[in-house]
Biotite code that builds the C-alpha atoms (Angstrom):
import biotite.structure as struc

atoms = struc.array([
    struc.Atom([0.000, 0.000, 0.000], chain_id="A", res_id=1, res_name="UNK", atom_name="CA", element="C"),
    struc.Atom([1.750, 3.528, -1.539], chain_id="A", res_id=2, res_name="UNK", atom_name="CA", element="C"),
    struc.Atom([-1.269, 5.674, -1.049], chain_id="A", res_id=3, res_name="UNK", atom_name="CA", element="C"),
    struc.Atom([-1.956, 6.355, 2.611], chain_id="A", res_id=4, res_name="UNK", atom_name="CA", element="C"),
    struc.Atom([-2.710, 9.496, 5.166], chain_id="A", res_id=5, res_name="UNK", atom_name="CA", element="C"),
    struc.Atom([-2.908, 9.990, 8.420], chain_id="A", res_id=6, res_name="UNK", atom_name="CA", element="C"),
    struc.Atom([-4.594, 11.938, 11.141], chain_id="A", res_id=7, res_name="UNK", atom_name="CA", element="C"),
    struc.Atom([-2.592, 13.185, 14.463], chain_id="A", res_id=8, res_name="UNK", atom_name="CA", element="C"),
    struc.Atom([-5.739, 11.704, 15.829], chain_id="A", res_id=9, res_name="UNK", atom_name="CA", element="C"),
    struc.Atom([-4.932, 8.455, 14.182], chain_id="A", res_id=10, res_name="UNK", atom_name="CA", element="C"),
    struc.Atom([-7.303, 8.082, 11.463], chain_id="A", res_id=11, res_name="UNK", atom_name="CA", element="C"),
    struc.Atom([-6.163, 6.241, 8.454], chain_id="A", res_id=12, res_name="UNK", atom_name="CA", element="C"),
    struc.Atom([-7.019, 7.367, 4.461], chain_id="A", res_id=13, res_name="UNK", atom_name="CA", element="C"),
    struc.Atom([-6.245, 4.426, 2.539], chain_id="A", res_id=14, res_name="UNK", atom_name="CA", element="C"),
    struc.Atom([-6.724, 3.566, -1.244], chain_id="A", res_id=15, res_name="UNK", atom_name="CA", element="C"),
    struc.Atom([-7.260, -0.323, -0.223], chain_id="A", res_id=16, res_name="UNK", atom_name="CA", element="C"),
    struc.Atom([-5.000, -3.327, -1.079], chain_id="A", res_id=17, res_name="UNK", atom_name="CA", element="C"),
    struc.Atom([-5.196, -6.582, 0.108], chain_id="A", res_id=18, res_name="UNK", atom_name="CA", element="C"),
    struc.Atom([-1.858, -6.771, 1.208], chain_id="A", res_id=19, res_name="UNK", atom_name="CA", element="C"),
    struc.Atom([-2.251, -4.911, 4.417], chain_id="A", res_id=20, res_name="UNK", atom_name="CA", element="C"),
    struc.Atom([-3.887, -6.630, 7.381], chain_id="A", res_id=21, res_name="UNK", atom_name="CA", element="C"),
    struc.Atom([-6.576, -3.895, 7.936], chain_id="A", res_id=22, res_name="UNK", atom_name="CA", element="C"),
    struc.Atom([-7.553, -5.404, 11.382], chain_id="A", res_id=23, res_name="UNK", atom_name="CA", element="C"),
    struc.Atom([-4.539, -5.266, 13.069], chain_id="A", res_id=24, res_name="UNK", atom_name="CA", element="C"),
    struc.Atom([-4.241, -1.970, 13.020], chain_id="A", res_id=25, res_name="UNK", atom_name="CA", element="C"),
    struc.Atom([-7.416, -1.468, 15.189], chain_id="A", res_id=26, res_name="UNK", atom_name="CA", element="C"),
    struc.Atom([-11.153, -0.653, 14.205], chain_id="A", res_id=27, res_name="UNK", atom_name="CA", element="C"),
    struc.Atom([-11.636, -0.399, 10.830], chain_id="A", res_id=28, res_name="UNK", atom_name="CA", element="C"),
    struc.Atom([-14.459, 1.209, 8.665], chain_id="A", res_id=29, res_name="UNK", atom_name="CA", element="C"),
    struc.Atom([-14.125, 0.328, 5.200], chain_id="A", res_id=30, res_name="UNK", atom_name="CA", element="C"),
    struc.Atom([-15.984, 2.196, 2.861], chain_id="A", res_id=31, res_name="UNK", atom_name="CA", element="C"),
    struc.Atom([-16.523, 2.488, -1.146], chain_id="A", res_id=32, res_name="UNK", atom_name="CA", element="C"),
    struc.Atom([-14.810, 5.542, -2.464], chain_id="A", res_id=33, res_name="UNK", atom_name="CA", element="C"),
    struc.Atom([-15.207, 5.278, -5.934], chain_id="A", res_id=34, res_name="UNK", atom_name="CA", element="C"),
    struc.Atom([-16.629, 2.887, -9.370], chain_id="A", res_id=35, res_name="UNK", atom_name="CA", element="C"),
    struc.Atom([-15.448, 1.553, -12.106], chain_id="A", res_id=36, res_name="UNK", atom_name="CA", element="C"),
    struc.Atom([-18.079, 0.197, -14.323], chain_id="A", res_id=37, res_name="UNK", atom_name="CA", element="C"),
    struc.Atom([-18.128, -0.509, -17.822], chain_id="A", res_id=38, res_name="UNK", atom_name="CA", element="C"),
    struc.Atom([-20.730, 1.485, -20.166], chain_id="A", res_id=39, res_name="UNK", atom_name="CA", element="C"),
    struc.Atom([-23.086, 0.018, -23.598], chain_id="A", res_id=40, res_name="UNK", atom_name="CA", element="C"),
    struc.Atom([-20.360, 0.886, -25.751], chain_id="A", res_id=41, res_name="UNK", atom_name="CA", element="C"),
    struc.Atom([-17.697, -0.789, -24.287], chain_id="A", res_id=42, res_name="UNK", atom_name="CA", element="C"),
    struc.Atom([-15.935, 2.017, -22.512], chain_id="A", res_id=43, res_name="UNK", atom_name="CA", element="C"),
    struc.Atom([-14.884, 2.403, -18.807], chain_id="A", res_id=44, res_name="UNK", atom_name="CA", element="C"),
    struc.Atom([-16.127, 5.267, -16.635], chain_id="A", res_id=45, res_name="UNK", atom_name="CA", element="C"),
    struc.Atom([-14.713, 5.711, -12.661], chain_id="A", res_id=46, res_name="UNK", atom_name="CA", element="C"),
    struc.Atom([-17.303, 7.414, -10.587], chain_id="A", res_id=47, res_name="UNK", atom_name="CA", element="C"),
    struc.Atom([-15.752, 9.113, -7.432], chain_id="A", res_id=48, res_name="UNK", atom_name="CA", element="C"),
    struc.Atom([-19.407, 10.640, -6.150], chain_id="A", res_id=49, res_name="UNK", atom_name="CA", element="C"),
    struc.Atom([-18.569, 8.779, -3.242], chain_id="A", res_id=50, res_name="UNK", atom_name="CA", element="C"),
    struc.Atom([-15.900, 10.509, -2.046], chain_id="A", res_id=51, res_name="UNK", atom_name="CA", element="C"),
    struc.Atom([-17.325, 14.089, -3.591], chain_id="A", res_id=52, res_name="UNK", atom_name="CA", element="C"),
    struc.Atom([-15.390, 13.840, -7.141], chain_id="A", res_id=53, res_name="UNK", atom_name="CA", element="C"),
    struc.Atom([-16.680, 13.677, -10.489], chain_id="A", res_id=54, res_name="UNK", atom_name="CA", element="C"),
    struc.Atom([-17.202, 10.552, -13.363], chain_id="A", res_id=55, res_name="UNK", atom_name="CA", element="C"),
    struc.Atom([-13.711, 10.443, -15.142], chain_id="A", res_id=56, res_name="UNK", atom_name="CA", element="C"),
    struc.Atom([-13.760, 8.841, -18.682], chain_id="A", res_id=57, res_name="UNK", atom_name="CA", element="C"),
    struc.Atom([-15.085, 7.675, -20.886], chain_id="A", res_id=58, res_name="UNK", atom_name="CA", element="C"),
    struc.Atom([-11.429, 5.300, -21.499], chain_id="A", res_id=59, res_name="UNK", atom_name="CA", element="C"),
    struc.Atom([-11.191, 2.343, -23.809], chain_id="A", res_id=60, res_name="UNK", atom_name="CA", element="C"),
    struc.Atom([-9.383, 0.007, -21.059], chain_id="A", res_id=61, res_name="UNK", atom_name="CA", element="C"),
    struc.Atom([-10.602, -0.900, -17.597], chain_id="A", res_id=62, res_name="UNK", atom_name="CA", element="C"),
    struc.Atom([-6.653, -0.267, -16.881], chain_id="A", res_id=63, res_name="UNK", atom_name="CA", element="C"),
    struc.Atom([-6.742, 3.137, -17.772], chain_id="A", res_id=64, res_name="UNK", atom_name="CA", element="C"),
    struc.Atom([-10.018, 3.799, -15.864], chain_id="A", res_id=65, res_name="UNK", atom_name="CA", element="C"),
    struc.Atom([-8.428, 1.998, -12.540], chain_id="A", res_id=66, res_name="UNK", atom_name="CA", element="C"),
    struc.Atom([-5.313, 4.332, -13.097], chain_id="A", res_id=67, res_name="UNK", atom_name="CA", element="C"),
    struc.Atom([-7.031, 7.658, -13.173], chain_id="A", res_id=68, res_name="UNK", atom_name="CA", element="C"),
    struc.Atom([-9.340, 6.538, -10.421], chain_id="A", res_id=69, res_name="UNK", atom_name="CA", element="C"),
    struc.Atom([-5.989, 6.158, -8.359], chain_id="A", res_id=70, res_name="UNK", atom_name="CA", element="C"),
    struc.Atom([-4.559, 9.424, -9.402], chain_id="A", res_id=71, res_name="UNK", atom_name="CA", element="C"),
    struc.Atom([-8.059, 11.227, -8.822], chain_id="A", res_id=72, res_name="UNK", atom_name="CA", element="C"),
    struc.Atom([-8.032, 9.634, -4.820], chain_id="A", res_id=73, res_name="UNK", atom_name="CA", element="C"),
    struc.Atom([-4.405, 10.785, -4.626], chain_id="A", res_id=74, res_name="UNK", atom_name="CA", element="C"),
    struc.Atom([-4.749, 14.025, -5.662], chain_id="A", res_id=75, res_name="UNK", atom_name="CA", element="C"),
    struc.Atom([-8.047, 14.841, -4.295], chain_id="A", res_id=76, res_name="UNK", atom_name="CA", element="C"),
    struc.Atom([-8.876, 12.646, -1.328], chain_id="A", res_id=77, res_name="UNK", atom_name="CA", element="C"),
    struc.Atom([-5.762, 11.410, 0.436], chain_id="A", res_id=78, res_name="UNK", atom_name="CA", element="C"),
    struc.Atom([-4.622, 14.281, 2.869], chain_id="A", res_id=79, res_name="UNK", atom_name="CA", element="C"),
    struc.Atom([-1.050, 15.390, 1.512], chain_id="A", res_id=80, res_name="UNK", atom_name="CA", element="C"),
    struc.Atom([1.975, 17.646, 3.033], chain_id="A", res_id=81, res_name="UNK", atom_name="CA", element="C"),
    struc.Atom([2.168, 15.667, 6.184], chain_id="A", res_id=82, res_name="UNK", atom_name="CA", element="C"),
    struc.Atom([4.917, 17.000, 8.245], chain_id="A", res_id=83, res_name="UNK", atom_name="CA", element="C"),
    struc.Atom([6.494, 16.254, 11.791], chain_id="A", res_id=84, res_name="UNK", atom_name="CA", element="C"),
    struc.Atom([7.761, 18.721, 14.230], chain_id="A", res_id=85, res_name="UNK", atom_name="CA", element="C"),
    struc.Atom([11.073, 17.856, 16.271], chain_id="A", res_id=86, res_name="UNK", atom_name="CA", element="C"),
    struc.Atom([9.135, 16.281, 19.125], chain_id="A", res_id=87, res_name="UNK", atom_name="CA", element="C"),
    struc.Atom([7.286, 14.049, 16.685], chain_id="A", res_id=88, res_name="UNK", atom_name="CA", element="C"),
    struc.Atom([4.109, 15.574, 16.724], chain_id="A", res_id=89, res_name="UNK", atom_name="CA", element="C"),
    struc.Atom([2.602, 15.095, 12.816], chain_id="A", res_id=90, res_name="UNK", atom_name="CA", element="C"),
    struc.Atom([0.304, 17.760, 10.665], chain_id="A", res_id=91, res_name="UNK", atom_name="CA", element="C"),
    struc.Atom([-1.702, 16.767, 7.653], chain_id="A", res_id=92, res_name="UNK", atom_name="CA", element="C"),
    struc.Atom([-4.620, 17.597, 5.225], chain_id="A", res_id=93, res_name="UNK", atom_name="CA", element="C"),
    struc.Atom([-7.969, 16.715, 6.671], chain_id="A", res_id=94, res_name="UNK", atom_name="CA", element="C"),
    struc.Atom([-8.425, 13.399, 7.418], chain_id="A", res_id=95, res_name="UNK", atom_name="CA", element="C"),
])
């Protein structure tokens, strides 16, 4: 898992993948940020209403629509500029 952020009240942002163990970190709330769905003609559309975005696409290749749907979370969603002061207390975007 790249795509991460974290609260100082330590709230996790996560773009899934199954590779993390989600319950040992503590309670966890999973929820749907975005879709990917096909369309009629064959195209590929991400919907990121879920998470307050917009529907990206149309794109020929499921691939391409899973790619922007990343970039679209990490841009818009995940909280970014976390920084740490001396005494290890951490800042970030709103989580």
């Amino acid at each position: 898992m790249d795509s991460y952020g974290a609260s100082s009240l330590g709230r996790i942002k996560a773009i899934h993948h199954d590779a993390l163990e989600w319950q040992r970190l503590g309670r966890v709330l999973i929820e749907r940020g975005s879709h990917v769905e096909p369309k009629s003609a064959g195209e590929w559309t991400a919907d990121l209403s879920p998470v307050g975005g917009r529907v990206l696409g149309p794109f020929a290749k499921r691939g391409a629509a899973l790619a922007a749907e990343v970039a679209w979370l990490e841009q818009h969603w995940l909280p970014v500029n976390c920084t740490y002061s001396e005494q290890g207390a951490e800042h970030c975007g709103d989580v």
